[in-house]
BAFI-918129 format. One line per field, with one value per residue (C-alpha): residue number from 1; x, y, z. Coordinates in nm, 4 decimals. Example, Ala and Ser with C-alpha at 12.3 -4.5 7.8 and 13.67 -1.06 7.14 Angstrom:
pos: 1; 2;
px: 1.2300; 1.3670;
py: -0.4500; -0.1060;
pz: 0.7800; 0.7140;
//
This chain:
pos: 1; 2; 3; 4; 5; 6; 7; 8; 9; 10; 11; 12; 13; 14; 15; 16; 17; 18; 19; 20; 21; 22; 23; 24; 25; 26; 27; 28; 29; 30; 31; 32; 33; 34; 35; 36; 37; 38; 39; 40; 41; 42; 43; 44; 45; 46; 47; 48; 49; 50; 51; 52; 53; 54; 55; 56; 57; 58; 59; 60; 61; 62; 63; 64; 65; 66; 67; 68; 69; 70; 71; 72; 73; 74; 75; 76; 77; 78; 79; 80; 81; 82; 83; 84; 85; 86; 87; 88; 89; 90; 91; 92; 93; 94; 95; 96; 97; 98; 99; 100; 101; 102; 103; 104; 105; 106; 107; 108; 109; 110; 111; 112; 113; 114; 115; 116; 117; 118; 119; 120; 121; 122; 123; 124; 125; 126; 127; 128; 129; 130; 131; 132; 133; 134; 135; 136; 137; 138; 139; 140; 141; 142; 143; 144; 145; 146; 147; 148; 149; 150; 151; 152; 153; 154; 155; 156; 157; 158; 159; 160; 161; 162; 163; 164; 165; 166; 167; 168; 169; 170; 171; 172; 173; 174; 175; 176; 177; 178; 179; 180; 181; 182; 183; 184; 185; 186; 187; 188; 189; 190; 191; 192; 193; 194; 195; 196; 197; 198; 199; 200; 201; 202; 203; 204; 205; 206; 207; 208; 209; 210; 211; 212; 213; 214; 215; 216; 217; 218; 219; 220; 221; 222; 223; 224; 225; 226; 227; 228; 229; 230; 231; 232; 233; 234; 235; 236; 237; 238; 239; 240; 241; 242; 243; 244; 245; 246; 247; 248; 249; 250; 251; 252; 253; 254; 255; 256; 257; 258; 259; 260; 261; 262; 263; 264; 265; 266; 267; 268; 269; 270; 271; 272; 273; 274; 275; 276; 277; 278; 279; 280; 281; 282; 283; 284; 285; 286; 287; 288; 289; 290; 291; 292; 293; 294; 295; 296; 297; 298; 299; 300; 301; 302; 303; 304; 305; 306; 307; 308; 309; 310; 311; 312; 313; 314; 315; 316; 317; 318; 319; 320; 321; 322; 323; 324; 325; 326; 327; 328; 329; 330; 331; 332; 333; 334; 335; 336; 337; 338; 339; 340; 341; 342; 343; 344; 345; 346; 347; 348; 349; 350; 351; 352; 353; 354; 355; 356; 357; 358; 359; 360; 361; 362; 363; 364; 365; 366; 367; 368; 369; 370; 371; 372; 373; 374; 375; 376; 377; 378; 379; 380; 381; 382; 383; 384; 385; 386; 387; 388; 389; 390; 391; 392; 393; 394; 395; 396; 397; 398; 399; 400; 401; 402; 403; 404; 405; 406; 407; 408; 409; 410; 411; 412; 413; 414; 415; 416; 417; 418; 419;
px: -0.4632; -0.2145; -0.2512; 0.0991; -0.0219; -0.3317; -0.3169; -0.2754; -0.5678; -0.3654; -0.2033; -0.3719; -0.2721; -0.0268; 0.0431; 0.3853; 0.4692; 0.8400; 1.1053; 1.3620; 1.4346; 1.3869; 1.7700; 1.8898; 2.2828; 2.1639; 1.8218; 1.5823; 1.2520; 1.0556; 1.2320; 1.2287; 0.8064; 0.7840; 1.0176; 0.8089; 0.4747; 0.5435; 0.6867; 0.3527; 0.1319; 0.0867; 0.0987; 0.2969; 0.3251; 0.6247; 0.6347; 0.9868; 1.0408; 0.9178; 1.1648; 1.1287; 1.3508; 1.3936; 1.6939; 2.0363; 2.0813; 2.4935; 2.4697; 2.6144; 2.4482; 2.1398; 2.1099; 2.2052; 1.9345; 1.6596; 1.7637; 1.7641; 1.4030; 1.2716; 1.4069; 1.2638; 0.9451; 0.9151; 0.9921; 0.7722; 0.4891; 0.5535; 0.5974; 0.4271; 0.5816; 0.8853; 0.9057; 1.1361; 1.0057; 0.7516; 0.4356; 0.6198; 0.6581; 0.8341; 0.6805; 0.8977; 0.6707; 0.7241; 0.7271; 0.8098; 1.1327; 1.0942; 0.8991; 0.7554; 0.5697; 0.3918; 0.0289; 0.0117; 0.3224; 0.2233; -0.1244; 0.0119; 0.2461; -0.0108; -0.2454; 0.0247; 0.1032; -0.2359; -0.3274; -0.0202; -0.0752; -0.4910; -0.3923; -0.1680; -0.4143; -0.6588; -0.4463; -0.3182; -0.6949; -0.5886; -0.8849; -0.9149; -0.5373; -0.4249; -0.2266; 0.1307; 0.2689; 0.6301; 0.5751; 0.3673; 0.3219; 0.0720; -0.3209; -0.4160; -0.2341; -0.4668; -0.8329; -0.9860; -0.8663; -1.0773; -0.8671; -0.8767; -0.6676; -0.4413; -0.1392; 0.1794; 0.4432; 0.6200; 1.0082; 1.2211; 1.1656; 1.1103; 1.1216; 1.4319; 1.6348; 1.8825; 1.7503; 1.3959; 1.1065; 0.9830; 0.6990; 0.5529; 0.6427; 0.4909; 0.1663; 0.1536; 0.2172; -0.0483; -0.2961; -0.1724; -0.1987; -0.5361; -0.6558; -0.5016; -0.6750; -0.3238; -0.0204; 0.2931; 0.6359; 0.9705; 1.0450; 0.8935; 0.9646; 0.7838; 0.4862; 0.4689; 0.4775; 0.1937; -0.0417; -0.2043; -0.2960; -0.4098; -0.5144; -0.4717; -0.1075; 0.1162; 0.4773; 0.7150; 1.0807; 1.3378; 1.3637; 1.6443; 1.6449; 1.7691; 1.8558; 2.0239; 2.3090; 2.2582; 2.4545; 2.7600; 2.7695; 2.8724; 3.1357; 3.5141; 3.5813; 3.6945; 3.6913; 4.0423; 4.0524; 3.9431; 4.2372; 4.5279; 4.3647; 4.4800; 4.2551; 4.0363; 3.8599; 3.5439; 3.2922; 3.0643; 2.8265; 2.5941; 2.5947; 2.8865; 2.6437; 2.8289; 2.4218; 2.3715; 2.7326; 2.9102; 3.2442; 3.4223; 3.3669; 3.5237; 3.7976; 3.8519; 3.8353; 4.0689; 4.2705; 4.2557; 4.2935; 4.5972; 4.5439; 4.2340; 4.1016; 3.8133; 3.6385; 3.4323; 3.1924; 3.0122; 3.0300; 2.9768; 2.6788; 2.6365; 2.7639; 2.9227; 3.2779; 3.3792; 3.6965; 3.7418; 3.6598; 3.9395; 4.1544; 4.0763; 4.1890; 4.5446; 4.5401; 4.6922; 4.4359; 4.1232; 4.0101; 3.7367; 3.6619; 3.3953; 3.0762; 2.9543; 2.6337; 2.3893; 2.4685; 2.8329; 2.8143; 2.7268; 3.0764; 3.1890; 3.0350; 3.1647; 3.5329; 3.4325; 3.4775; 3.1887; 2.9394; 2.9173; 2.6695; 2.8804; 2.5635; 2.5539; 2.2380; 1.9799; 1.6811; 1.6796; 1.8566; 1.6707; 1.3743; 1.5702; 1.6023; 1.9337; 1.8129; 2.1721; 2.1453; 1.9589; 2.1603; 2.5149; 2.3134; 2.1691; 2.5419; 2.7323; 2.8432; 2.8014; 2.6848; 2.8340; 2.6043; 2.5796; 2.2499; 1.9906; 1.6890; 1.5416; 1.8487; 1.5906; 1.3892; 1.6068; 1.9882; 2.1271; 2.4445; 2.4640; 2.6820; 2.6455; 2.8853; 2.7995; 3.1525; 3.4932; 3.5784; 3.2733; 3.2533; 3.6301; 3.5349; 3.1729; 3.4265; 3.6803; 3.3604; 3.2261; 3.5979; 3.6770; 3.3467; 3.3646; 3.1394; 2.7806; 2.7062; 2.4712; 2.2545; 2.2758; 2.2310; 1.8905; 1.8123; 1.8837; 1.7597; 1.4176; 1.1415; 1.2276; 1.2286; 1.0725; 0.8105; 0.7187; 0.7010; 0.4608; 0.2514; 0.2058; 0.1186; -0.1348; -0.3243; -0.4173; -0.4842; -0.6997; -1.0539; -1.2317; -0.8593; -0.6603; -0.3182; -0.1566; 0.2024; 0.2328; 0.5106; 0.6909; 0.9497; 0.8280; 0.5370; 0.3835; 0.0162; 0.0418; -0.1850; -0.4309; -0.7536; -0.9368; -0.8600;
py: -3.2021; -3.4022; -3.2434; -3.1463; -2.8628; -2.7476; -2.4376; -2.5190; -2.3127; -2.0052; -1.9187; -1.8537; -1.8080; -1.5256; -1.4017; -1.1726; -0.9617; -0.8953; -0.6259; -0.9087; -1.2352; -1.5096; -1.6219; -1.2874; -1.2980; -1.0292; -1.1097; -0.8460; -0.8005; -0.9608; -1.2976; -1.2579; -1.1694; -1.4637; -1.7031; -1.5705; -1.6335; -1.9845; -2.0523; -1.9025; -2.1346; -2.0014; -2.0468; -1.8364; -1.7952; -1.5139; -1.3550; -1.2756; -0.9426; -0.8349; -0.5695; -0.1918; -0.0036; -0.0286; -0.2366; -0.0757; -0.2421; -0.1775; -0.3462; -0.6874; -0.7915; -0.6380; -0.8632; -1.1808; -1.1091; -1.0421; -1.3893; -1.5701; -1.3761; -1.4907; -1.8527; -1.8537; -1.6944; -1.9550; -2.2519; -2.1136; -2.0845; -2.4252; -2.6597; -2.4159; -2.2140; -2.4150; -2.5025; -2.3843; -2.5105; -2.6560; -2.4331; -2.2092; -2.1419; -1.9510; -1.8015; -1.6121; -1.4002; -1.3974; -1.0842; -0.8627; -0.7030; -0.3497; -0.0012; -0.0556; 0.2728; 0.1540; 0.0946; -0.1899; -0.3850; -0.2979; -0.4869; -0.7662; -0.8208; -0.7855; -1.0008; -1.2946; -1.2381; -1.2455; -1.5409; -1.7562; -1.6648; -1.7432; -2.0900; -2.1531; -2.0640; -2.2414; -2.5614; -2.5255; -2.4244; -2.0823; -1.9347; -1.5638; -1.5258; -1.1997; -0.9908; -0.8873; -0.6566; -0.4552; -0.3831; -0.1052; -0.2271; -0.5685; -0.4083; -0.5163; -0.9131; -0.9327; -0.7780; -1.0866; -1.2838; -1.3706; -1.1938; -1.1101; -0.7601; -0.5967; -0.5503; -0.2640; -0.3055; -0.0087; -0.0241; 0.1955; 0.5027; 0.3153; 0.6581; 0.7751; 0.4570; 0.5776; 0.5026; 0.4852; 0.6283; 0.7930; 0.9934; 0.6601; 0.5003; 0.7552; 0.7279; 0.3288; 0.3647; 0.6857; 0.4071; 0.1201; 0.3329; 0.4088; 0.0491; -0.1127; -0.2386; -0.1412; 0.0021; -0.0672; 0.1275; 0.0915; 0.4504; 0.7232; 0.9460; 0.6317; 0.6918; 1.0624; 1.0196; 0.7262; 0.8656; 1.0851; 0.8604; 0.5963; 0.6845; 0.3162; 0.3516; 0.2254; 0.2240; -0.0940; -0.0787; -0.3355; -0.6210; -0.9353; -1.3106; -1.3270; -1.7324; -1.6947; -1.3907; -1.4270; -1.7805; -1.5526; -1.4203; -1.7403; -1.8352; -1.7819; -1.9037; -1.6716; -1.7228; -1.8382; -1.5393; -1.2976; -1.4384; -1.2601; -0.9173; -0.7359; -0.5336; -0.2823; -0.4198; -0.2054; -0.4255; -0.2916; -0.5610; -0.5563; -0.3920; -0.1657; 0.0970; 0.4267; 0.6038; 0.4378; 0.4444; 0.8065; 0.6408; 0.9935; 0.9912; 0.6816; 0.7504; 1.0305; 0.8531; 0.5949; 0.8497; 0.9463; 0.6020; 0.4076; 0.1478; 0.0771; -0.2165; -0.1211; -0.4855; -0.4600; -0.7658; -0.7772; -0.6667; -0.3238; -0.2817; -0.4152; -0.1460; 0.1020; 0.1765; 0.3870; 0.5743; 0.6100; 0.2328; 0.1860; 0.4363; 0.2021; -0.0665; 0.0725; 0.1013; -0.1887; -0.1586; -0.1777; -0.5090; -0.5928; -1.0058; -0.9842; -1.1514; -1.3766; -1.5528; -1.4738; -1.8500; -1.7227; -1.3738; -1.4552; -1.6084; -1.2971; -1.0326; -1.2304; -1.1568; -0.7684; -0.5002; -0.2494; -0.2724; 0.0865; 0.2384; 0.4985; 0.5597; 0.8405; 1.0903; 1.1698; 1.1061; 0.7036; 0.6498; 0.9584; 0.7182; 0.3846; 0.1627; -0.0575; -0.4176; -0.4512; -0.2048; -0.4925; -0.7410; -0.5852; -0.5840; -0.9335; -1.0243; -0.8142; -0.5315; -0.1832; 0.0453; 0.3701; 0.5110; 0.8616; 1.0613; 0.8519; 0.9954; 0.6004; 0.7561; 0.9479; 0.6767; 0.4532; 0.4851; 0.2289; 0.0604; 0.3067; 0.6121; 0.8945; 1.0804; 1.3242; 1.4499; 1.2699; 1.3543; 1.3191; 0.9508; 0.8409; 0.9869; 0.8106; 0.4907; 0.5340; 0.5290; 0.2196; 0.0559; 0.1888; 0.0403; -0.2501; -0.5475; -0.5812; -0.8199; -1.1282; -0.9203; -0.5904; -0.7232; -0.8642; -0.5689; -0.3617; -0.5953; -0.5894; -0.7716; -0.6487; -0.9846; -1.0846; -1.3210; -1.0732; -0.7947; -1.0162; -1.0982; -0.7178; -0.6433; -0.9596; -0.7960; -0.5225; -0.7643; -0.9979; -0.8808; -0.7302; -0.7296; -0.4110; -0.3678; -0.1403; -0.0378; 0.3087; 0.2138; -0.0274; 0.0105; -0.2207; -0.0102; 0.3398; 0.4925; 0.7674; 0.7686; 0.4911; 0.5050; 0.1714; 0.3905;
pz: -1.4288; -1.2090; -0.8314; -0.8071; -1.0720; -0.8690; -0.6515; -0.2856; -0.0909; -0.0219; -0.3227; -0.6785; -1.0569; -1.1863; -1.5334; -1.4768; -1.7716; -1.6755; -1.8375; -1.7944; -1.9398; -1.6654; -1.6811; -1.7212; -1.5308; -1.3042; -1.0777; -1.0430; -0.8241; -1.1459; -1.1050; -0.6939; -0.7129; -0.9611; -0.7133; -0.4058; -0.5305; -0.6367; -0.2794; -0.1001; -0.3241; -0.6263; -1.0045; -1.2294; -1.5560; -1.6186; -1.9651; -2.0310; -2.1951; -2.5247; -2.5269; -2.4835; -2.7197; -3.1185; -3.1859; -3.3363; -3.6794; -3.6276; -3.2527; -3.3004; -2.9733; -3.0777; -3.3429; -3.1222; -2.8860; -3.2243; -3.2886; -2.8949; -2.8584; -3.2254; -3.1346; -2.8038; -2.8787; -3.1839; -2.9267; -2.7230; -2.9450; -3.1145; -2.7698; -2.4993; -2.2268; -2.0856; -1.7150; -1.5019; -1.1526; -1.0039; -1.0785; -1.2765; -1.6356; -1.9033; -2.1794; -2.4161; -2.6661; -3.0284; -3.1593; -3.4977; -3.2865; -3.5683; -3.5622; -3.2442; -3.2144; -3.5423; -3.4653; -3.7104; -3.5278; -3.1791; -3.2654; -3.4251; -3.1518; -2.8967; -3.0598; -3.0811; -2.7337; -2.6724; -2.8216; -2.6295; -2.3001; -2.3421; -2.4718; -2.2004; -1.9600; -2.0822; -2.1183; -1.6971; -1.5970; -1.4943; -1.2976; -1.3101; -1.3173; -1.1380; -1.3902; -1.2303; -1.4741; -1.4605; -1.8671; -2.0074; -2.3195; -2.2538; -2.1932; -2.5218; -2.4515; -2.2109; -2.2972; -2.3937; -2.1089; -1.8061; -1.5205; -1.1628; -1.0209; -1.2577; -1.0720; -1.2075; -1.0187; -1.0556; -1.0113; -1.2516; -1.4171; -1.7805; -1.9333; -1.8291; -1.9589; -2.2070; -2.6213; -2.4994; -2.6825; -2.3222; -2.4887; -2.5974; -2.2236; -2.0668; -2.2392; -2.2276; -1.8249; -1.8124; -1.9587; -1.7818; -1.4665; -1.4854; -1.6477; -1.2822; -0.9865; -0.7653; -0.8153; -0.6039; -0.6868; -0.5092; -0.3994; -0.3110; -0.6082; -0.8478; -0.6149; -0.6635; -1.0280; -1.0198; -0.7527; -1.0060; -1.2539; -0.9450; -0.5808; -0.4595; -0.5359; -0.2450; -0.1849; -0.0768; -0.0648; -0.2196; -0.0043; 0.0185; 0.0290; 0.3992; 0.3431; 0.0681; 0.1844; 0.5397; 0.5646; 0.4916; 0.8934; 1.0189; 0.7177; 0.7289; 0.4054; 0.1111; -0.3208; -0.3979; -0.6601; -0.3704; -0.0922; -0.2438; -0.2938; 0.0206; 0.3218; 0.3315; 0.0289; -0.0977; -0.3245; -0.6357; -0.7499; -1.0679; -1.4156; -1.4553; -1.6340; -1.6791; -1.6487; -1.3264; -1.1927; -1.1104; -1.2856; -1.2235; -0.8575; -0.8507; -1.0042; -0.7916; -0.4381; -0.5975; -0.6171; -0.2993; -0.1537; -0.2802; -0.0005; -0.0275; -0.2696; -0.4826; -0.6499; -0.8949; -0.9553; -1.3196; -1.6358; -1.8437; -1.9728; -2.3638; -2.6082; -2.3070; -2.3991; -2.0928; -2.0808; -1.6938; -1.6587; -1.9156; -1.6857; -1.3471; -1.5211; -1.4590; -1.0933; -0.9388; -0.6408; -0.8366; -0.9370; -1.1981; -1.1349; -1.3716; -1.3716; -1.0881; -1.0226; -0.7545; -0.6236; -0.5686; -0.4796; -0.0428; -0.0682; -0.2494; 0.0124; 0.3336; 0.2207; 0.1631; 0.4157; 0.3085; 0.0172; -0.1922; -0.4212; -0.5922; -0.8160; -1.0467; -0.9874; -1.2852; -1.3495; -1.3554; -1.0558; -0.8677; -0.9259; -0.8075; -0.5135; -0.5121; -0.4917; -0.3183; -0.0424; 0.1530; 0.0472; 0.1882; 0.5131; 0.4801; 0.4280; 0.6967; 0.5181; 0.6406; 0.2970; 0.1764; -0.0633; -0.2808; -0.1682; -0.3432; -0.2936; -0.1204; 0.1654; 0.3811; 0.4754; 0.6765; 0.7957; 0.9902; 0.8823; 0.5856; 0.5668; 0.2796; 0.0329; -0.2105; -0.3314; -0.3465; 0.0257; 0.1691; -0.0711; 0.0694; 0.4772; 0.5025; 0.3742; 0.6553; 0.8965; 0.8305; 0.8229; 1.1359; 1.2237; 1.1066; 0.9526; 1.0946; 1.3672; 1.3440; 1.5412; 1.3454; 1.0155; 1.1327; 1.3007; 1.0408; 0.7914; 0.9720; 0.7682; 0.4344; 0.3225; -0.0056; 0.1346; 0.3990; 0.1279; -0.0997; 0.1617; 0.2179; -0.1464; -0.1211; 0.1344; -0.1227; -0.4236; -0.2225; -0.2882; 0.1086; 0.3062; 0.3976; 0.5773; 0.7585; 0.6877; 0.8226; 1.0429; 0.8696; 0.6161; 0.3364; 0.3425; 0.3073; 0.3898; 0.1758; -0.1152; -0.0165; -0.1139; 0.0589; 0.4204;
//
């Protein structure tokens, strides 16, 4: 094995079993874990997604992703996992897409996946790789495989997605639960709902990638398509889903706020046809840009006045830490959010709106504010940074070590067991 492929002392191997594709438009914490790891000296190997809900067999897109995955998944198969940087590889699973709460294709699907990831660790020399899973569905993928800590990484309510078999979730994460070795989740509500299944259950917040947004405090430069949209403007960015988004809020502060620019960066989620969305399309001060990629959106957030998370409040997003909240901060953007229930735990630079006045008033305090100092946006930002937040997890996979975060905001005491 060339040396360039050998761990370096302090790092190790990883198999990550993510819920998304690893050039999904829209980064999550799996890519960011995956990313981290490799940069502290480890090996990954991330299993893209085998997918969690039945396809539609009218859904048109449905059908073009069956097809990407079965391509993929046959590529991957055929040439091994591709490599997407140094110590770090793809492996897209091939797997019967149909009927997965049939025993018979949940074992056959396994047992391929199974069989892939043993033969590519055994090709790269993986030594007892730890398993770093965010999908419930991959105990039996792994059973014959020499393994260190099993690893769930807990960061959405799975259950509560919309079209998801959640009696079948909830008893693949019940078993997954109790099968691993530590269990982290991104809010406090994910560890009340894990803690009973596993006492060494420990809670760490979403964090940011401080190089990558916090350039934008120094910039004065502006998107082209952003320089003739008018101040204050107020910046959404991510899926426009209409079950994570409170759509009819917005349309009421619009309302409210003729001149105020509202700018909406991404795309609706596949299959949503929302009506109000179709209605804010009409208003000459609210702007949908479309899609833009992580690489461009620092640029994006340094022309922005405040960062919002107008989210809607059930039972996914009860359960859900914005990956963004950090990253308005990292960038210089004071946050307005609805009460989310991550809110209680930490409020600097972030103002909160439950109705349509209260929404367009925590607004006018932040612009009358302003944008977030150098100095405030580390401050505020703190060490909620993804290598810092790894690190912190790594002290309770590493066989013998301990760590304590009781008064630190990456990291919770309740619920440990090794104290």
């Amino acid at each position: 094995m060339p040396d360039s492929e050998k761990n370096s002392q302090a790092g190790g191997d990883c198999i990550l079993f993510s819920t998304a594709d690893w050039d999904a438009p829209y980064l999550t914490n799996k890519q960011h874990t995956a990313r981290t790891l490799t940069r502290l000296g480890w090996r990954v190997l991330y299993v893209e997604s085998p997918g969690l809900r039945s396809p539609k067999v009218a859904s048109a897109s449905d059908w073009a992703r069956i097809w990407r995955r079965l391509w993929r998944g046959l590529c991957s198969n055929v040439i091994g996992p591709w490599r997407c940087a140094r110590n770090t590889w793809v492996l897209s699973p091939l797997m019967f897409p149909f009927k997965h709460h049939w025993p018979i294709v949940r074992s056959v699907n396994q047992s391929l996946l199974g069989w892939s990831v043993a033969r590519f660790a055994r090709k790269r020399g993986f030594v007892d790789p730890v398993i770093w899973t965010y999908h419930p569905f991959m105990l039996d993928s792994v059973e014959r495989l020499p393994h260190g800590p099993l690893v769930y990484h807990c960061v959405d309510d799975l259950a509560a997605v919309p079209g998801i078999d959640k009696a079948m979730i909830d008893s693949a994460e019940r078993e997954l639960l109790r099968e691993s070795s530590v269990v982290f989740t991104t809010t406090t509500r994910l560890l009340e709902k894990c803690l009973p299944f596993n006492l060494n259950t420990h809670y760490f917040g979403n964090v940011v990638d401080v190089a990558h947004f916090g350039p934008t405090l120094t910039s004065n430069t502006s998107p082209a398509d952003i320089e003739a949209i008018p101040h204050p403007r107020l910046v959404y960015h991510g899926v426009l889903s209409d079950f994570k988004l409170d759509f009819s809020l917005i349309l009421a502060v619009v309302n409210m706020t003729p001149a105020w620019q509202w700018i909406f960066i991404g795309d609706e989620r596949e299959g949503q046809r929302n009506e109000v969305i179709s209605q804010l399309r009409e208003y000459p001060n609210v702007h949908f840009i479309g899609y833009r990629s992580y690489e461009e959106l620092p640029s994006y957030l340094r022309a922005m006045s405040v960062g919002l998370l107008p989210s809607a409040l059930n039972d996914y997003t009860r359960s859900m830490f914005p990956m963004k909240f950090f990253e308005y901060l990292a960038a210089g953007l004071p946050v307005v959010s609805t009460p989310l229930d991550f809110i209680p735990e930490r409020s600097e630079g972030l103002e909160v709106g439950g109705t349509p006045h209260e929404f367009v008033a925590a607004i006018a305090r932040q612009l009358q504010r302003g944008r977030l100092t150098a100095n405030e946006s580390r401050a505020y930002v703190g060490d909620n940074t993804w290598d810092a937040r790894i690190e912190k997890m790594l002290d309770y996979i590493r066989p013998g070590t301990g760590f304590d975060h009781s008064d630190g905001w990456c990291g919770n005491s309740k619920g440990r067991s090794n104290e």
